[in-house]
VMD Tcl script that builds the backbone (N, CA, C; Angstrom):
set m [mol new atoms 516]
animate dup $m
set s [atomselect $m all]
$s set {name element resname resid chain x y z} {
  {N N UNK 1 A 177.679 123.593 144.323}
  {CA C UNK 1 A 178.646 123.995 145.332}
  {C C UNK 1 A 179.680 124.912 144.671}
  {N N UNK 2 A 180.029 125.978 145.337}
  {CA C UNK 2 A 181.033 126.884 144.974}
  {C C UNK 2 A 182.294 126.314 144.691}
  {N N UNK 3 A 183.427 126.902 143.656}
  {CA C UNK 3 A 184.822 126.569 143.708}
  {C C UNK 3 A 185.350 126.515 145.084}
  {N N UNK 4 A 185.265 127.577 145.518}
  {CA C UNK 4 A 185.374 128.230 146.701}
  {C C UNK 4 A 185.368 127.157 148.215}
  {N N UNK 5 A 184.118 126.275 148.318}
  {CA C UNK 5 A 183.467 125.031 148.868}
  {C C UNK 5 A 184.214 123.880 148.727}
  {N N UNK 6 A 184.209 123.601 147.437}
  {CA C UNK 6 A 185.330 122.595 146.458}
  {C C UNK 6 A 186.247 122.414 147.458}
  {N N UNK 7 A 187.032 123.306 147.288}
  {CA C UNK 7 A 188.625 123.747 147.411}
  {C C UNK 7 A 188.623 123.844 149.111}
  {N N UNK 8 A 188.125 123.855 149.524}
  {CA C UNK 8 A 187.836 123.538 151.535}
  {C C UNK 8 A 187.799 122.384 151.422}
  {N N UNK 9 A 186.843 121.713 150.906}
  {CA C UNK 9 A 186.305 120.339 150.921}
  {C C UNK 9 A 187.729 119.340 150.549}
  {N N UNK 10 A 188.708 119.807 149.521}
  {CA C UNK 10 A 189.540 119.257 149.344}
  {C C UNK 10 A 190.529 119.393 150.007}
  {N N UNK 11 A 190.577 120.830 150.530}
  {CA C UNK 11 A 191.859 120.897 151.476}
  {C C UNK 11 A 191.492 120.003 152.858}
  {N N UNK 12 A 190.235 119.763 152.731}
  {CA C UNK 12 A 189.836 119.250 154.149}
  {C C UNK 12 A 190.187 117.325 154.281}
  {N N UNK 13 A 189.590 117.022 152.893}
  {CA C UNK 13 A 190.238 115.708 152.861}
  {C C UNK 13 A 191.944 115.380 152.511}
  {N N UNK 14 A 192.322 116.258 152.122}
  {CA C UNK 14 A 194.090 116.004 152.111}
  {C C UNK 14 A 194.268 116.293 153.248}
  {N N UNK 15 A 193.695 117.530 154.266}
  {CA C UNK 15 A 194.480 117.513 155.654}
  {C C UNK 15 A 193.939 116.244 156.140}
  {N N UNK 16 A 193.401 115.412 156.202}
  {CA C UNK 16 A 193.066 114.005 156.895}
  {C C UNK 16 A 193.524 112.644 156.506}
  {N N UNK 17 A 194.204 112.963 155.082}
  {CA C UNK 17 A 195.249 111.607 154.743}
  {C C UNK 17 A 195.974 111.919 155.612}
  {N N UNK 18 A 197.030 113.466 155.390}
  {CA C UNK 18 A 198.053 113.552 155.983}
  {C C UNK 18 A 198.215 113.521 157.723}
  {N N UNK 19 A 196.885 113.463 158.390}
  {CA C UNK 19 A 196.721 113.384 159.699}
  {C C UNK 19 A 196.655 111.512 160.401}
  {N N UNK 20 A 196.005 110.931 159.162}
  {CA C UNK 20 A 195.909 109.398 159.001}
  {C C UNK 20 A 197.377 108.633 159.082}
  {N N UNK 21 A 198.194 109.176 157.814}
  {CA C UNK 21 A 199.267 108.509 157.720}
  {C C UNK 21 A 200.765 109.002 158.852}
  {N N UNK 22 A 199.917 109.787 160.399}
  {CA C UNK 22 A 201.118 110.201 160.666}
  {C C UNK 22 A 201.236 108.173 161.340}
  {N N UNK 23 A 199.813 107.935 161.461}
  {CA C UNK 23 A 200.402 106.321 162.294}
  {C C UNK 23 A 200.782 105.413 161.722}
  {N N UNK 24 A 201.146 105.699 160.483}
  {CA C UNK 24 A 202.030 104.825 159.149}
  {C C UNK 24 A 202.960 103.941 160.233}
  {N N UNK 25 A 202.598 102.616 159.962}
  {CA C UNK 25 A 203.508 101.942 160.786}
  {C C UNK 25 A 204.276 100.896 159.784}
  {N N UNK 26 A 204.419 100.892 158.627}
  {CA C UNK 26 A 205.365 100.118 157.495}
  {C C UNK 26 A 205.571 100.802 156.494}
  {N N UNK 27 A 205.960 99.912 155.592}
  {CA C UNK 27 A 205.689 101.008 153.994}
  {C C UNK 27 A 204.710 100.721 153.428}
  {N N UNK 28 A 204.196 99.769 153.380}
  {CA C UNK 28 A 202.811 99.332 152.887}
  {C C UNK 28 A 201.914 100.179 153.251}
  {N N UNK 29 A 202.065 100.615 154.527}
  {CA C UNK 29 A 200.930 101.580 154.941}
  {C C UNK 29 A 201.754 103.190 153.872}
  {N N UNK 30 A 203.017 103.773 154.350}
  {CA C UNK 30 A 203.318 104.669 153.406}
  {C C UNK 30 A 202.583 104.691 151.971}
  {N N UNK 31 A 203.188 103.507 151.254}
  {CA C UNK 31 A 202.062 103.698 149.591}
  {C C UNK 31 A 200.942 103.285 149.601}
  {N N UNK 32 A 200.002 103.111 150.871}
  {CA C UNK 32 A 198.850 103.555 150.576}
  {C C UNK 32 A 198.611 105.094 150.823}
  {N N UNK 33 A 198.866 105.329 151.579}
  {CA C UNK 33 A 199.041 106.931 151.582}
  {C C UNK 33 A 199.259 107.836 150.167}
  {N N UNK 34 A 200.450 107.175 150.007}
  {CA C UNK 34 A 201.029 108.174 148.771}
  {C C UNK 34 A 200.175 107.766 148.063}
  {N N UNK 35 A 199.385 106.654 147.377}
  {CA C UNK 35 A 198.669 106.179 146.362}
  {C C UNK 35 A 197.524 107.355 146.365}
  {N N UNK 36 A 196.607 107.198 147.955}
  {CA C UNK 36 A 195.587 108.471 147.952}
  {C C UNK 36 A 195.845 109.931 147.491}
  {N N UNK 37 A 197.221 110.347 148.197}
  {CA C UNK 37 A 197.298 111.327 147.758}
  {C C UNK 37 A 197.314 111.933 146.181}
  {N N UNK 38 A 198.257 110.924 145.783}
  {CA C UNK 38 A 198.256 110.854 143.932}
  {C C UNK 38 A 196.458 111.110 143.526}
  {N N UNK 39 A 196.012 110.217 144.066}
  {CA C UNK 39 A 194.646 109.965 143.266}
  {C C UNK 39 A 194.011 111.595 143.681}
  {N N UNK 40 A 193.876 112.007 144.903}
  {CA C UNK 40 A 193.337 113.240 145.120}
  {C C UNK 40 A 193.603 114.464 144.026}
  {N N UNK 41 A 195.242 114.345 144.278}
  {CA C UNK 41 A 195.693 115.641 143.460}
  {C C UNK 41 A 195.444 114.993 141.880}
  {N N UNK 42 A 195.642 114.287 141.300}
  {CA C UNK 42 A 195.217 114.120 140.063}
  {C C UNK 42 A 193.584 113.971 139.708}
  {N N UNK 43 A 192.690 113.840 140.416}
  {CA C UNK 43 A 191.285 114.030 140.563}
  {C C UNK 43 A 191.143 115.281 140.161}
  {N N UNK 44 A 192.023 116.431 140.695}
  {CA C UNK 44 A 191.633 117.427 141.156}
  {C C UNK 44 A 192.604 118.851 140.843}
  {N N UNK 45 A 193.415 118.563 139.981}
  {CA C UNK 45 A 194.681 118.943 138.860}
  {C C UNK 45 A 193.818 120.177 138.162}
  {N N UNK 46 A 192.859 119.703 137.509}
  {CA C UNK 46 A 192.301 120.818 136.876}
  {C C UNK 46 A 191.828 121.778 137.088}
  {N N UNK 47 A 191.042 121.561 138.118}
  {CA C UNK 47 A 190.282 122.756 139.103}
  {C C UNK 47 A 191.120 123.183 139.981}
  {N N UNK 48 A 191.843 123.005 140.634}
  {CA C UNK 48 A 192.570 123.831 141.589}
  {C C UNK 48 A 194.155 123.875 141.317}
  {N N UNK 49 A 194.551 125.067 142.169}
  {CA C UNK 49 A 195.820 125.560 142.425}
  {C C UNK 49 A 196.491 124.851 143.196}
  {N N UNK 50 A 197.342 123.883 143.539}
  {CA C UNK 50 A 197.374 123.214 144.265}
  {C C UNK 50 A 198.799 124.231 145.086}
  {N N UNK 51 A 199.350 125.362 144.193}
  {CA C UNK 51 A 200.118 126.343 144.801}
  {C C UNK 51 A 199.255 127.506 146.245}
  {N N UNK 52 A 198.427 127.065 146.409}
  {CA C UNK 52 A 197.669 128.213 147.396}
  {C C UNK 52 A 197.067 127.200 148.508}
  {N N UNK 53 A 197.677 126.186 148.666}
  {CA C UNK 53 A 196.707 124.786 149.921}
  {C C UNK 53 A 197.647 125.321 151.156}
  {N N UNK 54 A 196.886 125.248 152.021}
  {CA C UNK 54 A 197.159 125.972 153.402}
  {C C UNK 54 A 198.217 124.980 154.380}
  {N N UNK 55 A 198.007 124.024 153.516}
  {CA C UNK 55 A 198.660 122.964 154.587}
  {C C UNK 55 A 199.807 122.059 153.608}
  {N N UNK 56 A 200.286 123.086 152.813}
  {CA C UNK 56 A 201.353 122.595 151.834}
  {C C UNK 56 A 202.863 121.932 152.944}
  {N N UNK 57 A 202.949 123.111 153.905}
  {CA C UNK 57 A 203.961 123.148 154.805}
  {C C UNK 57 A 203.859 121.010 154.971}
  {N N UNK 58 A 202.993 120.813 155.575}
  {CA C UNK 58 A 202.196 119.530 156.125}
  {C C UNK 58 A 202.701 118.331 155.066}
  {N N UNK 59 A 202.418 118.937 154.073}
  {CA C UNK 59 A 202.212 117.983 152.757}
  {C C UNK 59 A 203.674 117.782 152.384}
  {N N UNK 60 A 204.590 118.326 152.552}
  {CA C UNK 60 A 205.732 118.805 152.217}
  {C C UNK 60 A 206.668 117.944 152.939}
  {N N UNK 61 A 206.883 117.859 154.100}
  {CA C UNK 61 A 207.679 117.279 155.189}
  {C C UNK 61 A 206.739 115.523 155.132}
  {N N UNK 62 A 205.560 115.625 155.203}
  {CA C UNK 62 A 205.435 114.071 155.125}
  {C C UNK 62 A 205.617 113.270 153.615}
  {N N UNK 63 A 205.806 113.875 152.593}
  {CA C UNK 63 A 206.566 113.803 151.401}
  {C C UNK 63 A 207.858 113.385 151.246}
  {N N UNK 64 A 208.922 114.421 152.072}
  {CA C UNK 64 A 210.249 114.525 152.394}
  {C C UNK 64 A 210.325 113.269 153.195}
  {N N UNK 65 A 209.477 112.637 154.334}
  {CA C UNK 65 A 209.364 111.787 154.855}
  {C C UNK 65 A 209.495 110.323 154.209}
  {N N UNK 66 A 208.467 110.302 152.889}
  {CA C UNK 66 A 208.503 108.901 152.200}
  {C C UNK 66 A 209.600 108.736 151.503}
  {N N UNK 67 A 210.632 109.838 151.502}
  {CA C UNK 67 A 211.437 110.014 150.569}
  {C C UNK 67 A 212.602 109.027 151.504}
  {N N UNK 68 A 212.233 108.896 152.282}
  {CA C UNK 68 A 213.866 108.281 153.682}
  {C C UNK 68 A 214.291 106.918 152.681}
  {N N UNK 69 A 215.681 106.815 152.485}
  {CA C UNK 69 A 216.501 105.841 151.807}
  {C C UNK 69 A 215.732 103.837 152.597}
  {N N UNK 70 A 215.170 104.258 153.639}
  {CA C UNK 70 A 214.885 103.343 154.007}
  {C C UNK 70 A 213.068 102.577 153.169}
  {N N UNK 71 A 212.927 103.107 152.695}
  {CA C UNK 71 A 211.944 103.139 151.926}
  {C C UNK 71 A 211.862 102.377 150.674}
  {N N UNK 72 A 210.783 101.728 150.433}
  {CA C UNK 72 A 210.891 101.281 149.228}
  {C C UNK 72 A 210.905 101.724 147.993}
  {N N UNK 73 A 211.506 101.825 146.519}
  {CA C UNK 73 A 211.574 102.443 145.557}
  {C C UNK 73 A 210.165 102.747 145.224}
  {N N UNK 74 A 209.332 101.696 145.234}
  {CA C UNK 74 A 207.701 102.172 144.855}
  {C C UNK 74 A 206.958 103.115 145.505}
  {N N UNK 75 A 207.596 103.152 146.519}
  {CA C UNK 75 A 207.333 104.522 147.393}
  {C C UNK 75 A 207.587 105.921 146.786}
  {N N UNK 76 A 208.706 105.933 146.379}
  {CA C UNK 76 A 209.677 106.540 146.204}
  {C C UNK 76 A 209.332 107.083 144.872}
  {N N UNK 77 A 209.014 106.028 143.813}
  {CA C UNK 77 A 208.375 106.380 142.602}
  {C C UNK 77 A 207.412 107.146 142.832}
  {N N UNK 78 A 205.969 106.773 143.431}
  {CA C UNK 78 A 204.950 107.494 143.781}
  {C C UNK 78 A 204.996 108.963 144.190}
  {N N UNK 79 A 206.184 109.107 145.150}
  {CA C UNK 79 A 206.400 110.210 145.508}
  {C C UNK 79 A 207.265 111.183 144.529}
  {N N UNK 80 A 207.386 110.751 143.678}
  {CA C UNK 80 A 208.082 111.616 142.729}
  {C C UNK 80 A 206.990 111.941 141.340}
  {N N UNK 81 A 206.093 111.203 141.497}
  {CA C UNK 81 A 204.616 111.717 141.080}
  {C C UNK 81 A 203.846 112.336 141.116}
  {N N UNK 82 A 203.843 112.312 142.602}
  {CA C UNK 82 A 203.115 113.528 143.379}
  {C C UNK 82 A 204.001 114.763 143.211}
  {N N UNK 83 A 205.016 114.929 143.464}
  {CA C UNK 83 A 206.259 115.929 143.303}
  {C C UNK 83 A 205.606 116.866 141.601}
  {N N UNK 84 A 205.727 115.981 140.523}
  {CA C UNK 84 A 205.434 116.031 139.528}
  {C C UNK 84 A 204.414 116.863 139.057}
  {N N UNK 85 A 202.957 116.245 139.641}
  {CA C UNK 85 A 201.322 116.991 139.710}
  {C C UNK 85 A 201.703 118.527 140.468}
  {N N UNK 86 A 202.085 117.708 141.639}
  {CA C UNK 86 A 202.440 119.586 142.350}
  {C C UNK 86 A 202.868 120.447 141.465}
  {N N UNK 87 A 203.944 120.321 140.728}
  {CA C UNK 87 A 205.127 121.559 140.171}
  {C C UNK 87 A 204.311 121.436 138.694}
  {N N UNK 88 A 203.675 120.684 138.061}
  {CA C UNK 88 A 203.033 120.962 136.550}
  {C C UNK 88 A 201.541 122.055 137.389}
  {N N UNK 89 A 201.278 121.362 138.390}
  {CA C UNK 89 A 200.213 122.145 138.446}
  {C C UNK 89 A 200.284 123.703 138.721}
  {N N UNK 90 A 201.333 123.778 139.491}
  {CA C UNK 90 A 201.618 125.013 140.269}
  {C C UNK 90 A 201.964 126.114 139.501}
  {N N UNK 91 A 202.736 125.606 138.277}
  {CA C UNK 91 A 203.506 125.959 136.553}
  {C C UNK 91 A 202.550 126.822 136.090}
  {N N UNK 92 A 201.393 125.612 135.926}
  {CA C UNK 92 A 200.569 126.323 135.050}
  {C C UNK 92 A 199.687 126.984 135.657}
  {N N UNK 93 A 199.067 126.905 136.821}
  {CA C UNK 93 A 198.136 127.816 137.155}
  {C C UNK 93 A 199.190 129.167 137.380}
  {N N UNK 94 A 200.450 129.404 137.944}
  {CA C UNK 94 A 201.181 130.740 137.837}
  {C C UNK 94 A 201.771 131.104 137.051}
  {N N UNK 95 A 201.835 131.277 136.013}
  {CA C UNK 95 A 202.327 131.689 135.084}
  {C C UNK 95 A 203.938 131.485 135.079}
  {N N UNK 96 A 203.764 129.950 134.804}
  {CA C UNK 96 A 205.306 129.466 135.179}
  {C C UNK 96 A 206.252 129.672 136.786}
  {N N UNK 97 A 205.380 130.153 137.522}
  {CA C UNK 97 A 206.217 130.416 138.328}
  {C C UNK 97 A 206.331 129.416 139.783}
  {N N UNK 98 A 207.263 129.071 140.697}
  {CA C UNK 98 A 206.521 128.152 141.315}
  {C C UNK 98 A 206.477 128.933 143.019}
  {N N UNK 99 A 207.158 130.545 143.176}
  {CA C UNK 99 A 206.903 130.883 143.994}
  {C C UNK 99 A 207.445 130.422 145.346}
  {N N UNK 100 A 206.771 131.045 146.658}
  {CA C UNK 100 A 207.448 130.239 147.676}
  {C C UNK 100 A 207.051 128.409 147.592}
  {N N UNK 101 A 206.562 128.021 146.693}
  {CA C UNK 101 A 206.473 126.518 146.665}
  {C C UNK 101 A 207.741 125.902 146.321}
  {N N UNK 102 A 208.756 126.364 145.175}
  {CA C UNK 102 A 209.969 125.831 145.316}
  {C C UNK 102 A 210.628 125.856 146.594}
  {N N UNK 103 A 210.697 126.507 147.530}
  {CA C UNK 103 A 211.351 126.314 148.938}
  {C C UNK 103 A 210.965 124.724 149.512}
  {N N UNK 104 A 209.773 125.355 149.916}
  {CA C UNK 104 A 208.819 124.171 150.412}
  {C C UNK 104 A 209.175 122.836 149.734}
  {N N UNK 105 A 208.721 122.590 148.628}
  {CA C UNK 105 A 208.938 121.358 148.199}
  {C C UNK 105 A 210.189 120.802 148.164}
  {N N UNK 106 A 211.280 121.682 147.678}
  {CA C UNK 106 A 211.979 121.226 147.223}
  {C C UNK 106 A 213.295 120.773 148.423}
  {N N UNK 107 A 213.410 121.342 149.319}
  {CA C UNK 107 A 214.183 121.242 150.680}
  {C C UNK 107 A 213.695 119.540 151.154}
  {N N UNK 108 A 212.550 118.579 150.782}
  {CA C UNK 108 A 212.485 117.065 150.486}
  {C C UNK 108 A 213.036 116.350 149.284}
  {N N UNK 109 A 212.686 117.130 148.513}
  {CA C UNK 109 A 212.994 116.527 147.614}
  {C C UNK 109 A 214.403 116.517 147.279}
  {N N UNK 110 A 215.502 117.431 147.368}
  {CA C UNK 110 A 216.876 117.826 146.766}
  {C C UNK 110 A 217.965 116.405 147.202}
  {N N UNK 111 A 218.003 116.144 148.911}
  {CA C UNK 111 A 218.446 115.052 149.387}
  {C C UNK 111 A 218.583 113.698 148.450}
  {N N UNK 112 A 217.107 113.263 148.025}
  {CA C UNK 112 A 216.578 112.218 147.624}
  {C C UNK 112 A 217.723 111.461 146.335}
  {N N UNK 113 A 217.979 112.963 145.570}
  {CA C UNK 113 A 218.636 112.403 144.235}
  {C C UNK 113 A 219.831 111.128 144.852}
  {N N UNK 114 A 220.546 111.437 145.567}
  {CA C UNK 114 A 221.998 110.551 145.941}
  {C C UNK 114 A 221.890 109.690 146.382}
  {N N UNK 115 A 220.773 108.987 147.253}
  {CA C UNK 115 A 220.149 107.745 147.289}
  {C C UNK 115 A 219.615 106.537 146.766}
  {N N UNK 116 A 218.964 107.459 145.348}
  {CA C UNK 116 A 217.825 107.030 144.732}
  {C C UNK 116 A 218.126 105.940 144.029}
  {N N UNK 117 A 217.146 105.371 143.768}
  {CA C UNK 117 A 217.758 103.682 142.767}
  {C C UNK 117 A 217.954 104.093 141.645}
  {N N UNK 118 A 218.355 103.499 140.605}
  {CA C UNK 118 A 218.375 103.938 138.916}
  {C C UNK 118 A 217.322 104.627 138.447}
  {N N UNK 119 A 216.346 103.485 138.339}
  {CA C UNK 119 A 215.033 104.267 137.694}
  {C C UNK 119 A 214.446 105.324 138.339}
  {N N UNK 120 A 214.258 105.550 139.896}
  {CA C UNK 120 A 213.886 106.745 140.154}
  {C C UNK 120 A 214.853 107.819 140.192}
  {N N UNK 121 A 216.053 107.896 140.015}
  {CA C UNK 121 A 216.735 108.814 139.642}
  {C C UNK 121 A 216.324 109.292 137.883}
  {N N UNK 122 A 216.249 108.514 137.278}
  {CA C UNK 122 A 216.341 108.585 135.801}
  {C C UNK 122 A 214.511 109.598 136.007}
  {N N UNK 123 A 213.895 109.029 136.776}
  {CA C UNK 123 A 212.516 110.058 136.465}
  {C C UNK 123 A 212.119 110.931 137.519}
  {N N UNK 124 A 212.977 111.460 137.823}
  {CA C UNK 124 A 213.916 112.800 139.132}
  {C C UNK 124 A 214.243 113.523 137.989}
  {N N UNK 125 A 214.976 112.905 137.399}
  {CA C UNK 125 A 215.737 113.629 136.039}
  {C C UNK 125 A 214.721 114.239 134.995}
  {N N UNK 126 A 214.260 113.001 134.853}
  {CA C UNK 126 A 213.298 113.417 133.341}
  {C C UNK 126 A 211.649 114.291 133.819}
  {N N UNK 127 A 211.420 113.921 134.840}
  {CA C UNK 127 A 210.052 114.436 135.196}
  {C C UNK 127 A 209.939 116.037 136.237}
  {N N UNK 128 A 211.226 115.910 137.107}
  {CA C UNK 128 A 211.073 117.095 138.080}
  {C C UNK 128 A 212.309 118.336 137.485}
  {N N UNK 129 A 213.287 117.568 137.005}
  {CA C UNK 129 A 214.458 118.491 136.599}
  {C C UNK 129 A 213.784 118.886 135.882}
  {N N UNK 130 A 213.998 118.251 134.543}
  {CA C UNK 130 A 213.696 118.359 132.750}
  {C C UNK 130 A 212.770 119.248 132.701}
  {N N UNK 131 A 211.709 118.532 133.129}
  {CA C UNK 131 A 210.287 118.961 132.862}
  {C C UNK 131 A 209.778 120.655 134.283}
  {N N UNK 132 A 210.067 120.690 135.294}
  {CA C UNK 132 A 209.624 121.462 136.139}
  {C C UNK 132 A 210.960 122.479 136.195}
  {N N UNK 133 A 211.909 121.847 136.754}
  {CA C UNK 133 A 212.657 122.875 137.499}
  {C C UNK 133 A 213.474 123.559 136.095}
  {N N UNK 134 A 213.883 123.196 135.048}
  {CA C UNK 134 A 214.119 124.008 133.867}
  {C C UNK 134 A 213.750 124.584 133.259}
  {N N UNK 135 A 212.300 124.677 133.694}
  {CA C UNK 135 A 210.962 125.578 132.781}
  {C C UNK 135 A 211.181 126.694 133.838}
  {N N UNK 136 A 211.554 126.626 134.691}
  {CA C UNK 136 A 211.540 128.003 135.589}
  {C C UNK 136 A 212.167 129.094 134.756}
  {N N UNK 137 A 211.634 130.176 135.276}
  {CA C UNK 137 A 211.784 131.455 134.658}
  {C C UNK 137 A 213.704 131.962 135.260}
  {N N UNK 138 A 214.721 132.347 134.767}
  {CA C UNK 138 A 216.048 132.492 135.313}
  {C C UNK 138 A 215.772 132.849 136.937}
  {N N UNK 139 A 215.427 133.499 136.822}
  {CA C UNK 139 A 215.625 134.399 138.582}
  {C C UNK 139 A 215.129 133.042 139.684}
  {N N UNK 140 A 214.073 132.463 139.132}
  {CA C UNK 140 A 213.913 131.135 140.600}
  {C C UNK 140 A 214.486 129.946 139.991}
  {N N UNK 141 A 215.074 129.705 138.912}
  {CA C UNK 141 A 216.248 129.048 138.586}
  {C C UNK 141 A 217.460 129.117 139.460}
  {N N UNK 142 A 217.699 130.444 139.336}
  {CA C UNK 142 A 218.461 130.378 140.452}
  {C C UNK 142 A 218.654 130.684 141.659}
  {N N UNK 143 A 217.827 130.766 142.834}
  {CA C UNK 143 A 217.363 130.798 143.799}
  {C C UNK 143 A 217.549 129.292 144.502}
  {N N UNK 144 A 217.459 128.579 143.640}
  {CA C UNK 144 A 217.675 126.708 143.383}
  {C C UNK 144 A 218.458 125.940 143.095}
  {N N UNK 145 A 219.823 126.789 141.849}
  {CA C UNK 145 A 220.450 126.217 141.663}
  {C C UNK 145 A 221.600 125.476 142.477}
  {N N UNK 146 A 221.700 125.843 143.715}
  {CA C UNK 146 A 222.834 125.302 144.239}
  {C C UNK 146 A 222.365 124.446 145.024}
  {N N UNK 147 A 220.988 124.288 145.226}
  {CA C UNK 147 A 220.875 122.996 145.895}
  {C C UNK 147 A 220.345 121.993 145.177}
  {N N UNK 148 A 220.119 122.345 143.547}
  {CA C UNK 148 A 220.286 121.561 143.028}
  {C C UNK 148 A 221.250 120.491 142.372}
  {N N UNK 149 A 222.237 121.415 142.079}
  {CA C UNK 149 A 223.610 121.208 141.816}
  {C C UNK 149 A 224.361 119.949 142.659}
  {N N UNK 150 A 224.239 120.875 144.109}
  {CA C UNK 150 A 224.837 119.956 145.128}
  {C C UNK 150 A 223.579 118.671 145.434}
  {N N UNK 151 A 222.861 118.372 144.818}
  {CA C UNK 151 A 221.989 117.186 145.129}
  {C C UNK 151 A 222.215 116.292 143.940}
  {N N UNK 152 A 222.460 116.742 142.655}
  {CA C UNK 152 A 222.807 115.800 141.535}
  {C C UNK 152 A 223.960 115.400 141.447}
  {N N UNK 153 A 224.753 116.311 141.478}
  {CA C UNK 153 A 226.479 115.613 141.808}
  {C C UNK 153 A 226.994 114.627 142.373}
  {N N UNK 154 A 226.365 114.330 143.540}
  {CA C UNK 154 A 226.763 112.851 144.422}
  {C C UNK 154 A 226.038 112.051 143.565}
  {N N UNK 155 A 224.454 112.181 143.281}
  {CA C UNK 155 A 223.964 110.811 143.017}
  {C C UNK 155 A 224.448 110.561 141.502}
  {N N UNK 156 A 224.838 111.589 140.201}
  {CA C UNK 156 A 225.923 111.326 139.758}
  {C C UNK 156 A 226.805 110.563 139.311}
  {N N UNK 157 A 227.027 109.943 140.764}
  {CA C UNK 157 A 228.927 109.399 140.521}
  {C C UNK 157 A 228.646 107.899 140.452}
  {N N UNK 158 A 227.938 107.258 139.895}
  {CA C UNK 158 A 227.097 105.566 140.445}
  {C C UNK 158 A 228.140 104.908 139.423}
  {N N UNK 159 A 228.681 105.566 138.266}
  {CA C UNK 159 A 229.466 104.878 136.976}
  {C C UNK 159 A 228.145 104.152 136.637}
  {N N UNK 160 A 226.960 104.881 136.324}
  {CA C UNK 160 A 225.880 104.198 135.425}
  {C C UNK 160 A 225.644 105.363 134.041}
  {N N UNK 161 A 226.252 104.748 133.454}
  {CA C UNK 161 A 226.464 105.364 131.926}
  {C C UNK 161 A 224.488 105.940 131.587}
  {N N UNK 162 A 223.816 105.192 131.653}
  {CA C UNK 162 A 222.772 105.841 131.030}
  {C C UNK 162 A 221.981 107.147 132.315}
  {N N UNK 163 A 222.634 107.073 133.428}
  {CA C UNK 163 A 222.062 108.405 133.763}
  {C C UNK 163 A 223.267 109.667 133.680}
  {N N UNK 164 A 224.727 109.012 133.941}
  {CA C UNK 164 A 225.904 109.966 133.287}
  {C C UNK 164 A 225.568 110.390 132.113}
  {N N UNK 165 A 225.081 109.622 131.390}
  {CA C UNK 165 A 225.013 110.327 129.283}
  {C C UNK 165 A 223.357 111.021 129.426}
  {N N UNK 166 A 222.832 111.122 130.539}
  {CA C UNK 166 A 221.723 112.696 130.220}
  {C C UNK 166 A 222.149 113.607 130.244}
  {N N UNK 167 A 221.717 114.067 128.867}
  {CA C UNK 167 A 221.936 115.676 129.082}
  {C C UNK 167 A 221.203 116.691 129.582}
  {N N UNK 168 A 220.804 116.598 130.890}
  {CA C UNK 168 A 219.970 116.797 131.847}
  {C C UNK 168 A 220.042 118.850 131.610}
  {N N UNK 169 A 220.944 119.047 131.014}
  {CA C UNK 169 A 220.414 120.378 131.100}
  {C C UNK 169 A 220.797 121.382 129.657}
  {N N UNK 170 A 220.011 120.128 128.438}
  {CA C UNK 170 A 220.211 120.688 127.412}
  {C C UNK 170 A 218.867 121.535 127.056}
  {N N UNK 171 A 218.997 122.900 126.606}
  {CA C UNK 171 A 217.620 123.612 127.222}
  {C C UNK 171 A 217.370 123.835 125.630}
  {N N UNK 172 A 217.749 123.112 124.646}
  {CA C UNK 172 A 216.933 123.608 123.171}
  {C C UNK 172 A 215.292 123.347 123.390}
}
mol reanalyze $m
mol bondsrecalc $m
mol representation Tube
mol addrep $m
């Protein structure tokens, strides 16, 4: 079967989680969702772009979705996993760049920080900041920065010394 085939075939089974889980009726049902999705895109990390899926828009907002404060942290973790695969994948297949995918993704994700429990803030920090959004090239650095800015600042203020003492934007 062609790459080409592949890459239908896969866009075809991610558009059908995300069509499955619109009748998510708990969270239990949510992280099974998110669990599939993880497993798909990490199945499937190597071979494809996951920056060129037609139905990112889709993927994006029901993402932003698991992200709701009402949610459980394991949710929440998961989804910052998936967040993760997306932007390493997207990195490297473009030559660092993440394109109109930083819009997309990130307009769910930015909210999330000021909510978030400890530990998923701490790997917000270490996995999507650190690792994705600081590898950006200056110019879509800053295209981002202010809604990044204004999304870390509130969550921030908790007086929890070990996410206050990251130096979340030491770029040696």
């Amino acid at each position: 079967m062609s790459d080409s085939k592949d890459f239908k075939k896969f866009e075809k089974t991610l558009s059908n989680i995300l069509y499955s889980s619109a009748g998510a009726a708990s969270w239990s049902d949510l992280l099974s969702f998110t669990k599939e999705i993880c497993k798909q895109l990490d199945d499937k990390k190597e071979k494809f772009n996951f920056g060129i899926l037609t139905d990112k828009n889709s993927l994006s907002k029901r993402l932003a979705q698991c992200l709701n404060p009402e949610c459980p942290g394991g949710v929440h973790e998961v989804v910052i996993n998936i967040y993760y695969m997306l932007f390493q994948n997207i990195l490297a297949k473009n030559e660092g760049k993440l394109g109109d995918n930083l819009a997309i993704y990130s307009s769910g994700l930015f909210p999330f920080f000021t909510y978030a429990s400890k530990n998923n803030k701490i790997k917000m920090l270490d996995k999507i900041i650190q690792e994705c959004f600081l590898k950006l090239e200056q110019n879509e650095l800053y295209l981002c920065l202010s809604g990044l800015l204004s999304s870390l600042i509130p969550g921030l203020d908790d007086n929890n010394e070990e996410i206050t003492q990251k130096n979340i934007f030491d770029l040696r």
